[in-house]
N, C-alpha and C positions, 0 to 999 in steps of 0.2 A: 457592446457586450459588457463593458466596466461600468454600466449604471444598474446592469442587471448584477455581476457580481458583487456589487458593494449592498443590494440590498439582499443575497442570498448568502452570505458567507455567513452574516450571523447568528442565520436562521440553522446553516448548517451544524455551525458552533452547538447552538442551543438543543441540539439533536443531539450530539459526541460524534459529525461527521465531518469529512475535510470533502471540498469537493475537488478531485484531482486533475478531473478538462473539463473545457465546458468549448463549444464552437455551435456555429451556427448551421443548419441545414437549409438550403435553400434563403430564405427571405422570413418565413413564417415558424420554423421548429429549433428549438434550441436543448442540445444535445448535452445533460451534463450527466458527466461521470463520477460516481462518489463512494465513498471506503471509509468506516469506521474509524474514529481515533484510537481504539484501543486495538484495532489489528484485527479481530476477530471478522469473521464475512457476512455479506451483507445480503439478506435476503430479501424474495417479494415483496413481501408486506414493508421491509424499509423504505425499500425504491418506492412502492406506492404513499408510504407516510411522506417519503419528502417530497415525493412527483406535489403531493396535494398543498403541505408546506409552503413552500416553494411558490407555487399558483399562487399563491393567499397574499406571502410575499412582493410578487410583481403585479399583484391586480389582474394577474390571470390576460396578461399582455399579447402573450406568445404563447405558442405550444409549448411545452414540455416532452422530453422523451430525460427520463432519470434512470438511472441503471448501472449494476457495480460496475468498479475499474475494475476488477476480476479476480480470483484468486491467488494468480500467480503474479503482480503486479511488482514493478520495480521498487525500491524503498532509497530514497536519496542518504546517500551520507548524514545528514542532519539528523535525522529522522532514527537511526541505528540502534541509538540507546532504547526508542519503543519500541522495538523487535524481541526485546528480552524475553524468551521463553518460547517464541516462537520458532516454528520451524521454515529454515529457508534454504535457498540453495546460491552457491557464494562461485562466482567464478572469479581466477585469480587472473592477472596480469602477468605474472611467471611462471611459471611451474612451480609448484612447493610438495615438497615431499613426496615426489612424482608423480603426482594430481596435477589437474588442470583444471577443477571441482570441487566443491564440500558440497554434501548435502544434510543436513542435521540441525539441532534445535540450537537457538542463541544462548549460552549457559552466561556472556557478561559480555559488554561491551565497554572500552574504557576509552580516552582521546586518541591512544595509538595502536590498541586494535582491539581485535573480536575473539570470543572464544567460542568455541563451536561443539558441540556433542555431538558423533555421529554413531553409526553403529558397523562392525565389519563383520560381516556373519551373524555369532552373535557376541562377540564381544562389543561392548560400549567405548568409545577416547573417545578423547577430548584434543583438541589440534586452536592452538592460538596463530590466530592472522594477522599476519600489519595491514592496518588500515591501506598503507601506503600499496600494499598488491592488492586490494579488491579492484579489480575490473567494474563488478556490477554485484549488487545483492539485492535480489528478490525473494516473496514471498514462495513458497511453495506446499506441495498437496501431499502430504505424508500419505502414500499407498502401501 
């Protein structure tokens, strides 16, 4: 699998896309999963531009099956500061301000935490996180 990602990753680069799994199905299909670097979602026609990509890349070797990580996808610590402006949903490790939860858009993120924009009815806060309570922050689907 690391002969194939070494010659897909910079195909993916060359796209603005990260590929976030990639495994093998059976012997003959290879499963990768992939999400824009700017955050935004990734539709048919991408997965199809890089399904074909991709081919062109490995000499069209193995199968492909290309298809987003999803919308609601986890965002590793590392990664926090490009979430800016995005909206996600942030579960804590403790309780904070007797939540268990944010849901809201990233207003800034700094080394020791996050700030958040949510809404309660209809008024607008803003609620700052220590990095150190984020359990998990993922992407999420403003309904």
């Amino acid at each position: 699998m690391e002969k194939y990602l070494e010659k897909l990753q910079p195909v993916a680069n060359e796209m603005g896309l990260n590929i976030i799994d990639i495994e093998y199905i059976g012997k003959d299909i290879l499963d990768i999963s992939i999400a824009r670097q700017d955050f935004e979602s990734v539709d048919l026609n991408m997965c199809a531009a890089a399904a074909q990509a991709f081919g062109e890349a490995i000499d069209f070797e193995i199968s492909l099956d290309v298809g987003s990580a999803g919308a609601e996808r986890m965002i590793e610590p590392d990664d926090y500061k490009d979430v800016e402006g995005q909206y996600v949903f942030i579960q804590f490790k403790n309780t904070f301000k007797d939540a268990e939860n944010v849901e809201g858009t990233v207003v800034s993120v700094s080394d020791d935490a996050v700030v958040v924009s949510y809404r309660v009815k209809t008024a607008l806060k803003e609620v700052t996180i220590e990095r150190l309570n984020i359990k998990y922050l993922r992407l999420a689907v403003k309904v």
